[in-house]
TIMARGU-92352 format. One record per residue: y, x, z of N, C-alpha, C, CB in turn. Coordinates in steps of 0.2 Angstrom, whole numbers, plus 5000, padded with zeros to 4 digits. Glycine has a CB too. Example, Ala and Ser with C-alpha at 12.3 -4.5 7.8 and 13.67 -1.06 7.14 Angstrom:
497250665039497850625039498450665039497850575045;498950645035499550685036500050645039499750705029;
end
This chain:
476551384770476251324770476251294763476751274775;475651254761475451224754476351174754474551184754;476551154747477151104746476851034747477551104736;476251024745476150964748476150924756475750954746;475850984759476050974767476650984770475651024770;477151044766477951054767478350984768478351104761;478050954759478450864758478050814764478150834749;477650824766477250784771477650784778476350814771;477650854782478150874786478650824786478450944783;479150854782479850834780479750744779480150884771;479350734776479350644777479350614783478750604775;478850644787478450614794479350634797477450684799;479450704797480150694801480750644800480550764800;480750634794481450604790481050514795481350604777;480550504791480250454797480450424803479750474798;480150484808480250474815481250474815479750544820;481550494814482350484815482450434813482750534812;482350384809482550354805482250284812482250364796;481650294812481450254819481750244824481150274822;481950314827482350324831482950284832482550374830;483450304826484250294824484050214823484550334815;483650184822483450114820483350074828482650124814;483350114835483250084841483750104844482550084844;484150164842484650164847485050114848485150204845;485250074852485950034855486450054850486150074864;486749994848487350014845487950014851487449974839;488350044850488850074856489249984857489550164853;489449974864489449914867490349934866489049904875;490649894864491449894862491749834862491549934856;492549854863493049794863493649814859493349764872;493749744855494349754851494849714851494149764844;495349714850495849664850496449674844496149654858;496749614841497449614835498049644839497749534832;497949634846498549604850498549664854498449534855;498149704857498049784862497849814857497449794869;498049894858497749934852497550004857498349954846;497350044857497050094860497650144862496350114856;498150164867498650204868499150184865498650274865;499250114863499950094861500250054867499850054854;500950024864501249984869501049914867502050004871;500949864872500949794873501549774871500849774879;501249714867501849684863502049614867501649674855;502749584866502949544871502549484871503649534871;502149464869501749404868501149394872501549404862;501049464875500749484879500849494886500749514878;501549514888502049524893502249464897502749534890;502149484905502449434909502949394908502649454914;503249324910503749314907503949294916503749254900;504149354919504349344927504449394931503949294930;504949394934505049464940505449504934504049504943;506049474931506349524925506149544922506449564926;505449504918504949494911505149454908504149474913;505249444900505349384898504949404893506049354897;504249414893503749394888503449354886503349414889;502949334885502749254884501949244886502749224875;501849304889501149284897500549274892501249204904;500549264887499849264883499349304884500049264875;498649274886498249334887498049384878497449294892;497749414877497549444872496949424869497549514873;496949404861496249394859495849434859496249374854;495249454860494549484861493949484857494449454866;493749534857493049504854492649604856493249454843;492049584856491549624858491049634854491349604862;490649684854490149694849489849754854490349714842;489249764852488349784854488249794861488149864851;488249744864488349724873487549754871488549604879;487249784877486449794879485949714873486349794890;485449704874485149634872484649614880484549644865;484849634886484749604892485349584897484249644895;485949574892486649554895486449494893487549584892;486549454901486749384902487249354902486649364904;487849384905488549344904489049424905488849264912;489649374904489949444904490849434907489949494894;491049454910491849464916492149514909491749534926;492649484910493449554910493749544914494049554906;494049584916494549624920495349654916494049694924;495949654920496449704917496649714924497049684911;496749784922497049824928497349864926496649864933;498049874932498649924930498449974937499649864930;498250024936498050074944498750104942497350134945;499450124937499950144939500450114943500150154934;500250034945500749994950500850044957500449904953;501450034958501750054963501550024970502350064962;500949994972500449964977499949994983500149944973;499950074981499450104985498750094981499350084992;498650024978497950004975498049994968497649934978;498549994964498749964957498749874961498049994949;498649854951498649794950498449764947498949764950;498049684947497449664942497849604939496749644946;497749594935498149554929497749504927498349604922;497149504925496949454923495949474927497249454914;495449424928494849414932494649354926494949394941;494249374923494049314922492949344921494549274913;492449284924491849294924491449234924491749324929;490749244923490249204922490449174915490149144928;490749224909490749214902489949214899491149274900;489649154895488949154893488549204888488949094890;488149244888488149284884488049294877487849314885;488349214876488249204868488949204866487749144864;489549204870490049224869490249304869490449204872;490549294861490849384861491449404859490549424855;491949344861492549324858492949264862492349304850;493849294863494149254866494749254863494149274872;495049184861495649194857496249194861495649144852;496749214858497249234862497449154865497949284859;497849174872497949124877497549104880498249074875;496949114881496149104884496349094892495349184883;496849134893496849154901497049104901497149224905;497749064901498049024905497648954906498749034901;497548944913497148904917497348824911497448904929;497948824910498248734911497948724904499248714912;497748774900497348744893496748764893497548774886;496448784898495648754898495148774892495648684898;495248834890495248864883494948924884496048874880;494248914889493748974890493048944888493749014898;492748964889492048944888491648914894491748994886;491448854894491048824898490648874902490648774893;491048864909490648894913490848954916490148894910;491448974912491649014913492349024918491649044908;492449064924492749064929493449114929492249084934;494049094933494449154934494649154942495249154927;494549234943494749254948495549254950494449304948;495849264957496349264958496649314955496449254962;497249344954497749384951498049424957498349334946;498349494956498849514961499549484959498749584962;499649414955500149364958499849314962500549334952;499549314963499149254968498749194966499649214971;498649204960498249134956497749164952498749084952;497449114951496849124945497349124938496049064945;497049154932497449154925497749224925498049094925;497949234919498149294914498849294919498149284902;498949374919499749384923499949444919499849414932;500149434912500349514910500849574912500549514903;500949624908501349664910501949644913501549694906;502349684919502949714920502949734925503449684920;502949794923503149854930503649864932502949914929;503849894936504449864938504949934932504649854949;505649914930506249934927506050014927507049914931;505950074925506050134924505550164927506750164925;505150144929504350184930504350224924503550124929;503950254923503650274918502950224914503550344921;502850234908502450164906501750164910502250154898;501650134909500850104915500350094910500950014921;499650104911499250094906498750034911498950184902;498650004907498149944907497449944904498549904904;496949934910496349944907496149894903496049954910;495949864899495649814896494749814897495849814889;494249784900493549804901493349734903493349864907;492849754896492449684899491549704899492649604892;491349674904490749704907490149674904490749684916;489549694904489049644903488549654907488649634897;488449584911488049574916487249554915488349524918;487049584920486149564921486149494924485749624927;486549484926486449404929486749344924486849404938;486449274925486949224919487649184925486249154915;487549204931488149184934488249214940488049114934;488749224941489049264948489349214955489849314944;488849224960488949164963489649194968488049124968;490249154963490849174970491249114971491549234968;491649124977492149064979492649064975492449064984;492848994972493448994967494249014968493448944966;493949024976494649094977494649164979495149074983;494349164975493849244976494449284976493149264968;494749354977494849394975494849424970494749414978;495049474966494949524962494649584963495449534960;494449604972494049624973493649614974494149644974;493449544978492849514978492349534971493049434979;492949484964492549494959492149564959493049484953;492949614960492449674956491749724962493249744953;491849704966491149684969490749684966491049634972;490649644967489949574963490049604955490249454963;490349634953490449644945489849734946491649674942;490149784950489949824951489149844952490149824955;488849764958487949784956487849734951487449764962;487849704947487849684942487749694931488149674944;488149754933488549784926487949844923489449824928;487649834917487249844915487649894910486949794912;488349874906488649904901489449894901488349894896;489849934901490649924900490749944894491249964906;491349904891491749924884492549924886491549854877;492949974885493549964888494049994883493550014895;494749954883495249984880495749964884495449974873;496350054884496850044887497550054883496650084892;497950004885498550014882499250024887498649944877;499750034885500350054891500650004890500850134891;501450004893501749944894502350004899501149864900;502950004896503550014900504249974899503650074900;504649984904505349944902505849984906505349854905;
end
């Protein structure tokens, strides 16, 4: 093959990838100061109840490369190691706007009102809506906690404000376009 056509080749390719690499989706992810990916949960985070004396603070948040047809977006924390038959769900919160990508720590707790306009929290498996952090019970072995926050095709999730946590994760289910998840553990 003549060098001019070889270099012609080799352009057109370098080209088309560069295209490519240029429309890929950047990968849809969650980070937090406060959760770290396999580590343990720090007490600021922790239940402060049931032989917890943490300080129940939900974790700050923030997201990056949701799809560009996410309209709002849920989190969820789930402990499936509880000793429940079902695990347990810690914190529900949905109908987050999809120009939020970021939650500062303490967001969950209902009485500061410190989510975004419009945005909802589902009950807890303590019985209420708002952040319920770790504590499993005394000498389990540690329990790992999912951290996942969804993005949604729809801009609002029509539920009852005493919805369940499985209600939510229902309605999260035909919904969810894309998940970003980290999980951290928690023992005592």
């Amino acid at each position: 093959m003549p060098r001019h056509l070889t270099t012609a080749f080799f352009v057109a390719t370098f080209a088309a990838l560069a295209s490519a690499a240029a429309q890929t989706p950047a990968k849809f992810t969650v980070t937090s100061p406060d959760l770290k990916p396999g580590q343990k949960i720090g007490s600021a985070q922790v239940f402060n109840g049931m032989g917890c004396t943490g300080n129940n603070a939900s974790p700050a948040l923030e997201w990056h490369g949701a799809p560009t047809k996410t309209k709002s977006y849920a989190i969820t924390l789930y402990d499936p190691d509880a000793p429940t038959g079902s695990g347990w769900w810690h914190w529900v919160v949905y109908n987050i706007p999809a120009s939020v990508t970021k939650l500062a720590a303490g967001a969950g707790d209902p009485k500061k009102n410190a989510l975004p306009p419009g945005a909802a929290q589902g009950s807890t498996d303590f019985g209420s809506p708002g952040y319920g952090g770790p504590c499993p019970p005394a000498g389990d072995k540690p329990h790992h906690y999912h951290l996942t926050v969804f993005a949604l095709d729809t801009d609002k999730l029509d539920i009852p404000p005493t919805a369940t946590a499985a209600y939510v994760g229902f309605n999260l289910h035909g919904h969810t376009i894309a998940k970003a998840e980290l999980t951290s553990v928690y023992g005592r």
